[in-house]
MDTraj code that builds the backbone (N, CA, C; nanometers):
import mdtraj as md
import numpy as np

residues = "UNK UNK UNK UNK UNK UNK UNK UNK UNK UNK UNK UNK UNK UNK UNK UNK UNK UNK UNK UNK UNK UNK UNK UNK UNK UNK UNK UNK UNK UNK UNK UNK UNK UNK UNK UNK UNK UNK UNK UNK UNK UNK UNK UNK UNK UNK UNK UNK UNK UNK UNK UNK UNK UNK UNK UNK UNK UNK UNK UNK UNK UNK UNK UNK UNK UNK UNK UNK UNK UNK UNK UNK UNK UNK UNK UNK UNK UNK UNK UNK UNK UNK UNK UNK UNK UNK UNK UNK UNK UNK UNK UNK UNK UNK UNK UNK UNK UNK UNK UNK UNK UNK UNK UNK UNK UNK UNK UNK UNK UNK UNK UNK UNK UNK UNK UNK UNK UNK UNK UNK UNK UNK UNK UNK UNK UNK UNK UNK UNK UNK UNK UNK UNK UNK UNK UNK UNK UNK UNK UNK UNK UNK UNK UNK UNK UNK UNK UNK UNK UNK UNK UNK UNK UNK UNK UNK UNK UNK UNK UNK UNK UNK UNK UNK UNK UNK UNK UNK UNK UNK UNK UNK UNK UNK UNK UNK UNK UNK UNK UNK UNK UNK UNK UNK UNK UNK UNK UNK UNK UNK UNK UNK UNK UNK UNK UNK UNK UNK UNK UNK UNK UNK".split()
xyz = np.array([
    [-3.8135, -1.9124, -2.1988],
    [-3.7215, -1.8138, -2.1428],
    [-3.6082, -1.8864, -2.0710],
    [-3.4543, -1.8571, -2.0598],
    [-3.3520, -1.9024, -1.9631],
    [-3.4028, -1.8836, -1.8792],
    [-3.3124, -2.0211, -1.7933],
    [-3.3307, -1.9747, -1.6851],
    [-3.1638, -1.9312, -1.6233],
    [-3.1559, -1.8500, -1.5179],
    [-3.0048, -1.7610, -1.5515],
    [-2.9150, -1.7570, -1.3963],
    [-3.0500, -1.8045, -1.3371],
    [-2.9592, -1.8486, -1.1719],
    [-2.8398, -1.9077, -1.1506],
    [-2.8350, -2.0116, -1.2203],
    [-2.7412, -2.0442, -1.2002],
    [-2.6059, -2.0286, -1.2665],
    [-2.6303, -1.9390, -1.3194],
    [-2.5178, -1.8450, -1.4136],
    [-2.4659, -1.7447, -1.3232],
    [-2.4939, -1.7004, -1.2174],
    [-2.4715, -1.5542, -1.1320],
    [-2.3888, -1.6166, -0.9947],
    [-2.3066, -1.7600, -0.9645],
    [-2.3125, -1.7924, -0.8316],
    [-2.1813, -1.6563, -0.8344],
    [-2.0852, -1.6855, -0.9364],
    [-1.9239, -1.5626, -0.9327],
    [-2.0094, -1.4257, -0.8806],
    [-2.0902, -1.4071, -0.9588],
    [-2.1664, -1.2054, -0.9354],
    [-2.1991, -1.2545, -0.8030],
    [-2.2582, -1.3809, -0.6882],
    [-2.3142, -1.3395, -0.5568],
    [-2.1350, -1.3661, -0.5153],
    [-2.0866, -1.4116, -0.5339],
    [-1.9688, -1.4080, -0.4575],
    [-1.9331, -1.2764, -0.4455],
    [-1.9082, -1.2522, -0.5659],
    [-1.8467, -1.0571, -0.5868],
    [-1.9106, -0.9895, -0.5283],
    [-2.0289, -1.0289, -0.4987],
    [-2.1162, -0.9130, -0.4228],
    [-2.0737, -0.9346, -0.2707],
    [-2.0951, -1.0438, -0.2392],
    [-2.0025, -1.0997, -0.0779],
    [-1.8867, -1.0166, -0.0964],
    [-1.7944, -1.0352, -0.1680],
    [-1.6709, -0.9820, -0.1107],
    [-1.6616, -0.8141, -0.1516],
    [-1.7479, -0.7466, -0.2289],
    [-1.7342, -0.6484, -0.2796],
    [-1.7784, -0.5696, -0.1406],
    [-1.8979, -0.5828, -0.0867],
    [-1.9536, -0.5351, 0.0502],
    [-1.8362, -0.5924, 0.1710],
    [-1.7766, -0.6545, 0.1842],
    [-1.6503, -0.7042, 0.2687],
    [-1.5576, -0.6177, 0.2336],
    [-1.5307, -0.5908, 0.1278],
    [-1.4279, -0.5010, 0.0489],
    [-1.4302, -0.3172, 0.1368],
    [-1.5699, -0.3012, 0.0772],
    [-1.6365, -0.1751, 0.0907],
    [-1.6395, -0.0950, 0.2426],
    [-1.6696, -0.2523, 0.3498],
    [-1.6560, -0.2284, 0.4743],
    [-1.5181, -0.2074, 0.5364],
    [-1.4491, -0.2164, 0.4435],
    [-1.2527, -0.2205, 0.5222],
    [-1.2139, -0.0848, 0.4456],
    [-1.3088, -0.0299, 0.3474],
    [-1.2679, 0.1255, 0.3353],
    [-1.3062, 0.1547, 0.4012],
    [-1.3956, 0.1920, 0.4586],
    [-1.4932, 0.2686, 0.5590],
    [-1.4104, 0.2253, 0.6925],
    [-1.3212, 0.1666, 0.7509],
    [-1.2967, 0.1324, 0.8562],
    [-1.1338, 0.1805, 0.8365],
    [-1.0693, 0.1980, 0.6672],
    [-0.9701, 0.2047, 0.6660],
    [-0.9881, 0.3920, 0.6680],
    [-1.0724, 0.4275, 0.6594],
    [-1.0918, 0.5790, 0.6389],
    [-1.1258, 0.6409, 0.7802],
    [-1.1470, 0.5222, 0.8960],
    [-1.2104, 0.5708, 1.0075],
    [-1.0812, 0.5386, 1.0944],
    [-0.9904, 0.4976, 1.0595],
    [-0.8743, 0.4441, 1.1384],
    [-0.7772, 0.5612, 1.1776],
    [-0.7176, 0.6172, 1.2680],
    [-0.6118, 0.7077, 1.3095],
    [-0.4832, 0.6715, 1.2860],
    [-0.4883, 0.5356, 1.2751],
    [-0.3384, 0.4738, 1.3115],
    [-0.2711, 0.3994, 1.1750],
    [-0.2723, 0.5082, 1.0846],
    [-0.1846, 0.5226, 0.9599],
    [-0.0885, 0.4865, 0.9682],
    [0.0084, 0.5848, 1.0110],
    [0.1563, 0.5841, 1.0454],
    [0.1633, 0.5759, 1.1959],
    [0.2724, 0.4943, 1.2608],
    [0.2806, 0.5275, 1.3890],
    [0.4307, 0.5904, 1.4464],
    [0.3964, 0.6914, 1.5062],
    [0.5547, 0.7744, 1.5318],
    [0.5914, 0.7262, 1.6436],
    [0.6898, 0.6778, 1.6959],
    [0.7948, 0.6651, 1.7895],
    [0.8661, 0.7706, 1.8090],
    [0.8522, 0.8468, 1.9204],
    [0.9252, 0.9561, 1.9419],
    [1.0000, 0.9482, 2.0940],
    [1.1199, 1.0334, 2.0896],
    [1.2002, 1.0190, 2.2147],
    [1.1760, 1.0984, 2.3332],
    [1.1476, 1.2414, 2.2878],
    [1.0767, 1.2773, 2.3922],
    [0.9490, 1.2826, 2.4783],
    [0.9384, 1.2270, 2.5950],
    [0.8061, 1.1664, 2.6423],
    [0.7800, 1.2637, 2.7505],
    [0.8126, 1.4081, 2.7452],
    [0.7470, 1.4867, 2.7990],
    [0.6078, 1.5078, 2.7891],
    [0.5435, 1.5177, 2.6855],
    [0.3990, 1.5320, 2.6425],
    [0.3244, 1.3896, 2.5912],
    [0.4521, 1.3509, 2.4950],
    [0.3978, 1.1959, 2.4522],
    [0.4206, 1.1120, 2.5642],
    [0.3887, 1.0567, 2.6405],
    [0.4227, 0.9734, 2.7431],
    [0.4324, 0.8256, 2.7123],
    [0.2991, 0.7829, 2.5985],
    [0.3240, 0.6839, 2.5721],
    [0.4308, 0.6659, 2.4838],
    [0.5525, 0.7257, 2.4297],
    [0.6286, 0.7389, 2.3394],
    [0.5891, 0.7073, 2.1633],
    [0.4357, 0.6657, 2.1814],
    [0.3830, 0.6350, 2.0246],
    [0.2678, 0.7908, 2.0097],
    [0.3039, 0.8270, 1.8526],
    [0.1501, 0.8969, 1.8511],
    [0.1083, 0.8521, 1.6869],
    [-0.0105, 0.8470, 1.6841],
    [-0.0566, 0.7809, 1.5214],
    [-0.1090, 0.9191, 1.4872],
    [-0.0968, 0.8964, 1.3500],
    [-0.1004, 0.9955, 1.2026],
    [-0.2255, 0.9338, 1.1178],
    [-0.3159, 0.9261, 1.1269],
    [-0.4398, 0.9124, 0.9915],
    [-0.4707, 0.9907, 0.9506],
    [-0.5372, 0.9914, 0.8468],
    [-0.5546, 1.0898, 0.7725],
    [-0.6780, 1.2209, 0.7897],
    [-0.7311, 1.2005, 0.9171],
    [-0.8177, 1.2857, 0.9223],
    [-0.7498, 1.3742, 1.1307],
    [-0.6810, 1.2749, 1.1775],
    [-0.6476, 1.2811, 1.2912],
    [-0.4593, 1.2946, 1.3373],
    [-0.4475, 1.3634, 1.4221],
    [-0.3210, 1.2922, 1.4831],
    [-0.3348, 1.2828, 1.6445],
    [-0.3116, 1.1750, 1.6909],
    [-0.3904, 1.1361, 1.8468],
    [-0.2431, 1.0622, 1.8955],
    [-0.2280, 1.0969, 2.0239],
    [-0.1605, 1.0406, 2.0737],
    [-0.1869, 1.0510, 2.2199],
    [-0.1678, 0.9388, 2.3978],
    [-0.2253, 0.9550, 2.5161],
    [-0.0799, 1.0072, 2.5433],
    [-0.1281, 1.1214, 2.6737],
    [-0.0454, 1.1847, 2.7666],
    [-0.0721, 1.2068, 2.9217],
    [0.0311, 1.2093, 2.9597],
    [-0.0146, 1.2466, 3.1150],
    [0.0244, 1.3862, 3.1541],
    [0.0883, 1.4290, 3.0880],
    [0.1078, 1.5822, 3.0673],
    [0.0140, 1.6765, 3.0610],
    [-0.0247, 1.7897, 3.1489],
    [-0.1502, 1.8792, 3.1822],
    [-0.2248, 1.9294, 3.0659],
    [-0.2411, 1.8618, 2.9562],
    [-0.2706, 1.9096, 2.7996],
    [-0.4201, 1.8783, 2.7699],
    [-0.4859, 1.7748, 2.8638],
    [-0.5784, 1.6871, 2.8694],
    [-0.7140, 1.8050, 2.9401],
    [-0.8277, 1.7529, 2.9034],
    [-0.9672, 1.7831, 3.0224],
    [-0.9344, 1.7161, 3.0912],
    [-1.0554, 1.6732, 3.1440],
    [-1.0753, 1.5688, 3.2358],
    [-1.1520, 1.4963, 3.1981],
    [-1.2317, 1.4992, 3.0648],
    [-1.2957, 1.4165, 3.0108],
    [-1.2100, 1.3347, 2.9000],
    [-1.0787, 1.3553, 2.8414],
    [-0.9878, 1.3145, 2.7446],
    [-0.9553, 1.1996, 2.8109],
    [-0.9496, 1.1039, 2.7311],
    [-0.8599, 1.0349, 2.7781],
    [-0.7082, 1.0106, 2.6705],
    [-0.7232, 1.0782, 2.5413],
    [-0.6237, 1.1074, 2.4628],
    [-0.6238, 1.2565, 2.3244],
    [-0.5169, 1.2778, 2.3254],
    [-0.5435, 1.4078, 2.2802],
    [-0.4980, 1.3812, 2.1305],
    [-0.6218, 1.4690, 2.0705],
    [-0.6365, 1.4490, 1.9322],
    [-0.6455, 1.5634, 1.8710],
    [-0.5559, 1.6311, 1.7095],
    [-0.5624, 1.6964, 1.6711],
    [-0.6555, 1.6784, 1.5099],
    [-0.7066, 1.7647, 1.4550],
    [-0.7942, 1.7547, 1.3139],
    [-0.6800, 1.7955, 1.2107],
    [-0.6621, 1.6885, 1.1347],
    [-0.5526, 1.7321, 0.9771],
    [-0.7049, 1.8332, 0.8789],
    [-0.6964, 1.8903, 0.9040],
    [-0.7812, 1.9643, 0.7706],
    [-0.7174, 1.9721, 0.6428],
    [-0.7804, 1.9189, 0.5380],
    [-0.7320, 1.9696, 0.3323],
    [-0.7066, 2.0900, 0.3220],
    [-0.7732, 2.1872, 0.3730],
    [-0.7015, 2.3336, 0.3679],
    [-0.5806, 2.3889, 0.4270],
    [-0.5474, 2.2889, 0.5520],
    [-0.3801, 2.3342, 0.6072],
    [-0.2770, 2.3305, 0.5349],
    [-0.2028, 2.4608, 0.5343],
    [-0.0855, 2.4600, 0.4680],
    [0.0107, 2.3260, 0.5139],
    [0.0004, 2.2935, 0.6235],
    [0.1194, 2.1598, 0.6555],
    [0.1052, 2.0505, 0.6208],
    [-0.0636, 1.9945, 0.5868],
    [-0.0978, 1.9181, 0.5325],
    [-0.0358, 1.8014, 0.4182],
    [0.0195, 1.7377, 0.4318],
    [0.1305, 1.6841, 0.3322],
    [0.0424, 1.6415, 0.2337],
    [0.1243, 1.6134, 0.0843],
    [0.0404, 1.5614, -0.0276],
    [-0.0350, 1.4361, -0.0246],
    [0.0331, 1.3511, 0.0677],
    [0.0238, 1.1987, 0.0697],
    [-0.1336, 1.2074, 0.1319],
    [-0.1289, 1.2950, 0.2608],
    [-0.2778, 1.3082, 0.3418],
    [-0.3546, 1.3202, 0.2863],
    [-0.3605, 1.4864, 0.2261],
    [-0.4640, 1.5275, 0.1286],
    [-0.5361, 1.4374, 0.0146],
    [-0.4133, 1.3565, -0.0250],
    [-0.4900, 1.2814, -0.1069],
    [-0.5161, 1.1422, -0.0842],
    [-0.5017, 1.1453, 0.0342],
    [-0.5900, 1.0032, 0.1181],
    [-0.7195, 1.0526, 0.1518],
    [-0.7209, 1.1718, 0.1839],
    [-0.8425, 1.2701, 0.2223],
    [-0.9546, 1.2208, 0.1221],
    [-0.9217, 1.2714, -0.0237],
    [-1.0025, 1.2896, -0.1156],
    [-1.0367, 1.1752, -0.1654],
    [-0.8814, 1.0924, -0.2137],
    [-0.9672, 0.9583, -0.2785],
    [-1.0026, 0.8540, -0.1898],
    [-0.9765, 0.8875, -0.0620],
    [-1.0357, 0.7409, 0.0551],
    [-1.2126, 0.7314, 0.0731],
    [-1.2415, 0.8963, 0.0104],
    [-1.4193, 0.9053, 0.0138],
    [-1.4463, 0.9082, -0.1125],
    [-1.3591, 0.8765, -0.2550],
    [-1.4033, 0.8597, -0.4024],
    [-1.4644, 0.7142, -0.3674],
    [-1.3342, 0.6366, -0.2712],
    [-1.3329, 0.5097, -0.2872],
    [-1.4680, 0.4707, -0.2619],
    [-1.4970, 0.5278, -0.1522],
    [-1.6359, 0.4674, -0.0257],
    [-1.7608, 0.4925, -0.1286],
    [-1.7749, 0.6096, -0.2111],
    [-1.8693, 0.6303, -0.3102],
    [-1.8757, 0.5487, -0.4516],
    [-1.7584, 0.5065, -0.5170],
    [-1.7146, 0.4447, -0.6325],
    [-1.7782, 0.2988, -0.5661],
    [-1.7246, 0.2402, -0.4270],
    [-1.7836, 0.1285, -0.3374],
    [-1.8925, 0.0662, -0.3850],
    [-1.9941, 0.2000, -0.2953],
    [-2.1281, 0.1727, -0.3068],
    [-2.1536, 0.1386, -0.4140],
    [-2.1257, 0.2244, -0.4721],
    [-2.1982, 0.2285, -0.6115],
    [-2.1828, 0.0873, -0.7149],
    [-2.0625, 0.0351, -0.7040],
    [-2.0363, -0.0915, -0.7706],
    [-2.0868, -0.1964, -0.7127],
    [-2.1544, -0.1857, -0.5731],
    [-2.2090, -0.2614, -0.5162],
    [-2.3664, -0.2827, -0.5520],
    [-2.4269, -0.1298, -0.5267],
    [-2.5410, -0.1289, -0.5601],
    [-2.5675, -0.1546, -0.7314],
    [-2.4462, -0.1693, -0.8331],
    [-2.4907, -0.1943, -0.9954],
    [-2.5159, -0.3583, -0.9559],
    [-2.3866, -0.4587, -0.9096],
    [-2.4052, -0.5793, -0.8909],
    [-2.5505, -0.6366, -0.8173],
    [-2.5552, -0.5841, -0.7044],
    [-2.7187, -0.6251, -0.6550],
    [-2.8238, -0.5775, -0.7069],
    [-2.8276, -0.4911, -0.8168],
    [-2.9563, -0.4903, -0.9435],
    [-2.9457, -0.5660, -1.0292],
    [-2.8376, -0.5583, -1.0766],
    [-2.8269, -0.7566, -1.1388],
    [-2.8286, -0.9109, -1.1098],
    [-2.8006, -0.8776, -0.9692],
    [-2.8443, -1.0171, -0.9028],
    [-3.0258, -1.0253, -0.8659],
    [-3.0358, -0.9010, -0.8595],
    [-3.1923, -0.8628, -0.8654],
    [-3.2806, -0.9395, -0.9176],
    [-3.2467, -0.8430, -1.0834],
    [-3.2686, -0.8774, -1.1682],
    [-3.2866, -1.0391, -1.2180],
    [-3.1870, -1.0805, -1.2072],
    [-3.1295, -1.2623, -1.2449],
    [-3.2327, -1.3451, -1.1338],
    [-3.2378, -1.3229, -1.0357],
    [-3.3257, -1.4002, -0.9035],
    [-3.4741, -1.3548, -0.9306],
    [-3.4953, -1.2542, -1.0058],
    [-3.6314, -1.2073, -0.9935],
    [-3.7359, -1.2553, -1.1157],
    [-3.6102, -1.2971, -1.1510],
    [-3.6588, -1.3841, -1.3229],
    [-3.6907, -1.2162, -1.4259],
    [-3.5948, -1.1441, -1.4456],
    [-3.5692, -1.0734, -1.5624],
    [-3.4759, -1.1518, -1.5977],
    [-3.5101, -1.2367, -1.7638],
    [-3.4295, -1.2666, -1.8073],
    [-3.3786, -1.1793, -1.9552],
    [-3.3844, -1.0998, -1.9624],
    [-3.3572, -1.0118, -2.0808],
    [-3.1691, -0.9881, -2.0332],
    [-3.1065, -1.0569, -2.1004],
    [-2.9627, -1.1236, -2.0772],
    [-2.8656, -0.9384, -2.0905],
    [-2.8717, -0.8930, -2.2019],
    [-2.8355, -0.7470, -2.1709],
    [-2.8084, -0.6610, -2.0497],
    [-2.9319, -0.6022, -2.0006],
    [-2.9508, -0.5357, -1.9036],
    [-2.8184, -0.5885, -1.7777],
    [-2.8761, -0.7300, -1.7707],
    [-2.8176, -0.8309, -1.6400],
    [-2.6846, -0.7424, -1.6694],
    [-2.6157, -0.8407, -1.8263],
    [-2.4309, -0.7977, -1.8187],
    [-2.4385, -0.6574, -1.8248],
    [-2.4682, -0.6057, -1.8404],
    [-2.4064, -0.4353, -1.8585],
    [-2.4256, -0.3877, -1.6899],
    [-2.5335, -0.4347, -1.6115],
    [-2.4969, -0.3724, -1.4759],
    [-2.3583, -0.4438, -1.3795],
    [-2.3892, -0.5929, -1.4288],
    [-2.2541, -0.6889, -1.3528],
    [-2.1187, -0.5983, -1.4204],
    [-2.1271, -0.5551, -1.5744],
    [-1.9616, -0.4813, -1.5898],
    [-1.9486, -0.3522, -1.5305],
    [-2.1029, -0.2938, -1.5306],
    [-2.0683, -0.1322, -1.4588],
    [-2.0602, -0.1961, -1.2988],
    [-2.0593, -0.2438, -1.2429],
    [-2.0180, -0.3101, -1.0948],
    [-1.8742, -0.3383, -1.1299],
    [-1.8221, -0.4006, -1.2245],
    [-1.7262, -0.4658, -1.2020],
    [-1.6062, -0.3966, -1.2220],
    [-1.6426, -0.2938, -1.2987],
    [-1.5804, -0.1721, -1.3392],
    [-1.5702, -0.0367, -1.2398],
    [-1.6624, -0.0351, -1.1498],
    [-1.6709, 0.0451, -1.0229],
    [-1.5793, -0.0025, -0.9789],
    [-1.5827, -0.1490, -0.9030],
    [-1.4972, -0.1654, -0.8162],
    [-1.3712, -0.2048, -0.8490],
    [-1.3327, -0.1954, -1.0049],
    [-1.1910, -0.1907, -1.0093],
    [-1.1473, -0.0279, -0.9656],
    [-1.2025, 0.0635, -1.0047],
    [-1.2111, 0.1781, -1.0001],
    [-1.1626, 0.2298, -0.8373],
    [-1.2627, 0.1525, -0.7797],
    [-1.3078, 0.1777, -0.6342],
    [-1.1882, 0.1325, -0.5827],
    [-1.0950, 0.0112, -0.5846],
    [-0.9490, -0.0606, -0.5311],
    [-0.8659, 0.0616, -0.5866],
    [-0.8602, 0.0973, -0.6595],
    [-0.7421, 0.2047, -0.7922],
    [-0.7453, 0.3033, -0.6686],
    [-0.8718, 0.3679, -0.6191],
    [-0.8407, 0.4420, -0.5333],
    [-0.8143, 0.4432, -0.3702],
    [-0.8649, 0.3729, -0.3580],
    [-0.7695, 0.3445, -0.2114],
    [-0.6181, 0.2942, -0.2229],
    [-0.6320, 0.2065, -0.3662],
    [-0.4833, 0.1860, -0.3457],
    [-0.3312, 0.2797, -0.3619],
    [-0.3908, 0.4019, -0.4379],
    [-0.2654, 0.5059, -0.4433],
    [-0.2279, 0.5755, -0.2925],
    [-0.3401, 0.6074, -0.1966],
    [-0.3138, 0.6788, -0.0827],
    [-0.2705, 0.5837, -0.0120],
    [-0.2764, 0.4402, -0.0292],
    [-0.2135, 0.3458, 0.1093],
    [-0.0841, 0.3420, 0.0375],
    [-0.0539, 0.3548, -0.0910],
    [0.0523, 0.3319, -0.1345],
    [0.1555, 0.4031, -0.0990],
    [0.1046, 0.5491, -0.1057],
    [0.1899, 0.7025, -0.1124],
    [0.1838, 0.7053, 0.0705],
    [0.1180, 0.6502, 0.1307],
    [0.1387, 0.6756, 0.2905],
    [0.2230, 0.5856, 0.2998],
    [0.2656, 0.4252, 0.2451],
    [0.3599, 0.3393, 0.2918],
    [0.4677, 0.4169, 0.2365],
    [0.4688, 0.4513, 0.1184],
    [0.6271, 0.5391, 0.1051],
    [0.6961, 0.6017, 0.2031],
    [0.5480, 0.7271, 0.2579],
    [0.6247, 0.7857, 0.3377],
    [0.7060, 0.7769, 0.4567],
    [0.5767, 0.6223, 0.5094],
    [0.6362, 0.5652, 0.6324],
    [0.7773, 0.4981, 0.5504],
    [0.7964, 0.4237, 0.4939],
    [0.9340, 0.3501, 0.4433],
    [1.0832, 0.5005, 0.4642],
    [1.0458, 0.5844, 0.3953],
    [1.1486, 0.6527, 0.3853],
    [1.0984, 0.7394, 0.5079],
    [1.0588, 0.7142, 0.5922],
    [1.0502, 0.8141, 0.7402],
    [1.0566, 0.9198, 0.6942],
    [0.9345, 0.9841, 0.5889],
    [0.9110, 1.1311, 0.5643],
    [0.8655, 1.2087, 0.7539],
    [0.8975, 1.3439, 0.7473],
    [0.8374, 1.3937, 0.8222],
    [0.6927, 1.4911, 0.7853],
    [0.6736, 1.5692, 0.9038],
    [0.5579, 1.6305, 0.8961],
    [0.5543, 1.7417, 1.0211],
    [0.5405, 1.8716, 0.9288],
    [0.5591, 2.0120, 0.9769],
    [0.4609, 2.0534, 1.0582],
    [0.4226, 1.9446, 1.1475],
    [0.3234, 2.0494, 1.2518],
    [0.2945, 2.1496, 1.3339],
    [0.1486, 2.2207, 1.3051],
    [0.1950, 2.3595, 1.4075],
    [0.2262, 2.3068, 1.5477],
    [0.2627, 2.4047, 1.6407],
    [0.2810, 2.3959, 1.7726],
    [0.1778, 2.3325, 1.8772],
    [0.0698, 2.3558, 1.8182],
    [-0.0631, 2.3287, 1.8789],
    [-0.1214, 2.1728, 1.8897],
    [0.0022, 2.1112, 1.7876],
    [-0.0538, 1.9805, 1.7765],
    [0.0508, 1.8566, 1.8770],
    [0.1533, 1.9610, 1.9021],
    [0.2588, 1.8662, 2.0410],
    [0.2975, 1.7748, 1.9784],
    [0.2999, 1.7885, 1.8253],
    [0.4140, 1.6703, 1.8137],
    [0.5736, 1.7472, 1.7586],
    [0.6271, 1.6373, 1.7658],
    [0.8194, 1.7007, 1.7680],
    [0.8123, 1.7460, 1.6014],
    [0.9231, 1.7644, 1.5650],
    [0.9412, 1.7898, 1.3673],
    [0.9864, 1.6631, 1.3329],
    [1.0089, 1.5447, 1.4025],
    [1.0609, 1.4487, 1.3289],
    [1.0703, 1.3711, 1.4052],
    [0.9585, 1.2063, 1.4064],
    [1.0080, 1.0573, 1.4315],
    [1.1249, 1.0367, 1.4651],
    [1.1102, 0.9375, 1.5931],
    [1.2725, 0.8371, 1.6076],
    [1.2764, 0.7720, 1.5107],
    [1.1409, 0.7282, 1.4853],
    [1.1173, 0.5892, 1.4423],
    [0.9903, 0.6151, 1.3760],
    [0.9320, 0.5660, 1.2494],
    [0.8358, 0.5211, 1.1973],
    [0.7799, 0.3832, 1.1245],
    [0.6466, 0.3731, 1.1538],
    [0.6077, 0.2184, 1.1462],
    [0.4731, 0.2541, 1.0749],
    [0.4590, 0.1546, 0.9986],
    [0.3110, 0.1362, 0.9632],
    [0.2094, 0.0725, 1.0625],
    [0.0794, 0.1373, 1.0671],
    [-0.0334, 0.1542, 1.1490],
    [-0.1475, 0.0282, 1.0612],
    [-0.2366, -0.0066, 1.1642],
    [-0.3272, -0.0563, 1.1118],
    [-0.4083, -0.0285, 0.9867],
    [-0.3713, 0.1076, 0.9575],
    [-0.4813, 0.1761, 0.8321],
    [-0.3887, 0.1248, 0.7231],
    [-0.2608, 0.1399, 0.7269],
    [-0.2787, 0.0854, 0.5938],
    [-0.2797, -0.0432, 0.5391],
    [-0.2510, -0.1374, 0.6272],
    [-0.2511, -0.2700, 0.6573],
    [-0.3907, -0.3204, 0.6043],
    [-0.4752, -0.2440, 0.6861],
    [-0.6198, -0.3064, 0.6048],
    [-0.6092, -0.2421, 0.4591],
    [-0.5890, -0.1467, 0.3963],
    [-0.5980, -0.0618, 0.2600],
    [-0.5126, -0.1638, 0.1758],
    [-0.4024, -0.2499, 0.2401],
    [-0.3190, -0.3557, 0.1404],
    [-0.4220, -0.4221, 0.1311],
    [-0.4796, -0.4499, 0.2619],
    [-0.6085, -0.5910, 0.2486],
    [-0.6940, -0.5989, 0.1293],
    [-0.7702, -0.4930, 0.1422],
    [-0.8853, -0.4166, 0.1339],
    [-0.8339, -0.4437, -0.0480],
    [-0.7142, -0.3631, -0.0916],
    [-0.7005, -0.3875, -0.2400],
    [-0.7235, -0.4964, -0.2883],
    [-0.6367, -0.6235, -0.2073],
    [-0.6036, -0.7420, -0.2580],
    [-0.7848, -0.8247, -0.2605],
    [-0.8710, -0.7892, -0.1624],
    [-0.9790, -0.7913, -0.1986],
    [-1.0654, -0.7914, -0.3048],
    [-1.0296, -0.6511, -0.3413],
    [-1.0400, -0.5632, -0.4869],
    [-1.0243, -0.6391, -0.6487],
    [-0.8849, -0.7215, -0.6508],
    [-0.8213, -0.7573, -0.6982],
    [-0.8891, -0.8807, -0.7440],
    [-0.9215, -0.9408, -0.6520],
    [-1.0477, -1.0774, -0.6700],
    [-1.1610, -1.0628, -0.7092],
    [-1.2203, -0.9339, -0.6703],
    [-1.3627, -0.9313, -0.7197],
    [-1.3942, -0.8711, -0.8273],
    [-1.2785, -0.7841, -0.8824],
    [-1.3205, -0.7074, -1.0173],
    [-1.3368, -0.7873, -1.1622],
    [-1.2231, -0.9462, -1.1543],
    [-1.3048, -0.9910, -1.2570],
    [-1.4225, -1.0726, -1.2386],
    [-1.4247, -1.1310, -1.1374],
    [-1.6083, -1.1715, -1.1221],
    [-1.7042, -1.1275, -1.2126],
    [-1.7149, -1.0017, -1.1480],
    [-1.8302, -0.9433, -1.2284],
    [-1.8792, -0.9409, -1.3471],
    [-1.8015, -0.8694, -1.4441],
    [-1.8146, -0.8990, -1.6164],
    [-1.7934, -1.0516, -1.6545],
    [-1.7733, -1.1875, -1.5438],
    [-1.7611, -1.3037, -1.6405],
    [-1.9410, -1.3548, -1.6020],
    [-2.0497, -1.3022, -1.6255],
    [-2.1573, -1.3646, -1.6636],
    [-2.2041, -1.3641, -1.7812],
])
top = md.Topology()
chain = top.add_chain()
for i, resn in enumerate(residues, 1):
    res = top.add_residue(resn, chain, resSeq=i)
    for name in ("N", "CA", "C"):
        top.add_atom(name, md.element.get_by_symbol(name[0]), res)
traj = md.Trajectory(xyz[None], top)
């Protein structure tokens, strides 16, 4: 029988960086600070910044808007709001395809490294889970990378965003900047980018 260990060191790498990968969606999906608005009036915004992610818009005030347990006030973007811009919504949807497409290309690669370390050497099985891994996580980059893409647009061309009243922000940025979220989502691709051919070369 082969022996096939030492055929798999690229698949443990991919698996290293694929779970490294996987963890900067999950952190890029947990992040508030998408876009960051610079705004002029600091009646409510005090700190003159408030961030835009895709599930949040948070910004600190000293303005009577607060508990006493806040220490910054945060509004919920819901997929069903009419104001909801396209770019959000569909950071919404494919930022949790990504986190699932993730796993999943993660968990095909570590049944094949399984497999290979456990001494199944029946050579088949091995490649067809390393390409369905490798093929997830091209899959899995494809989608995080359109919503970081379509959010840097918006920040580039200083789109605005129609919020109700309730959420205290103005109708329109002084100034807009990119936020940590998408910064890691560039990362996070270029990640992507490295590990998808790994996989299928065993």
């Amino acid at each position: 029988m082969p022996y096939l260990v030492h055929t798999a060191h690229a698949q443990f790498v991919a698996l290293w960086l694929g779970t490294v990968g996987w963890t900067l969606v999950i952190v890029t999906v947990g992040l508030v600070e998408w876009r960051v608005w610079e705004v002029s009036d600091l009646s409510v915004i005090t700190s003159g910044l408030a961030w835009v992610g895709i599930w949040r818009v948070c910004f600190y005030s000293h303005a009577p808007i607060l508990s006493d347990s806040q220490i910054m006030f945060c509004q919920r973007i819901r997929l069903s709001e009419s104001f909801t811009p396209p770019e959000i919504a569909a950071a919404q949807v494919l930022m949790l395809v990504a986190l699932i497409l993730g796993l999943a290309g993660n968990a095909s690669v570590v049944y094949g490294l399984r497999n290979v370390y456990f001494g199944l050497n029946q050579f088949k099985p091995i490649r067809l889970a390393f390409t369905s891994g490798g093929v997830l996580l091209i899959l899995t980059g494809a989608s995080a990378l359109v919503p970081v893409c379509w959010n840097l647009s918006s920040v580039v061309n200083n789109q605005t965003i129609s919020f109700p009243a309730e959420f205290r922000m103005p109708s329109a940025p002084a100034n807009q900047s990119i936020g940590p979220g998408i910064i890691v989502g560039i990362i996070l691709r270029i990640l992507y980018i490295i590990v998808s051919p790994l996989c299928p070369a065993f």
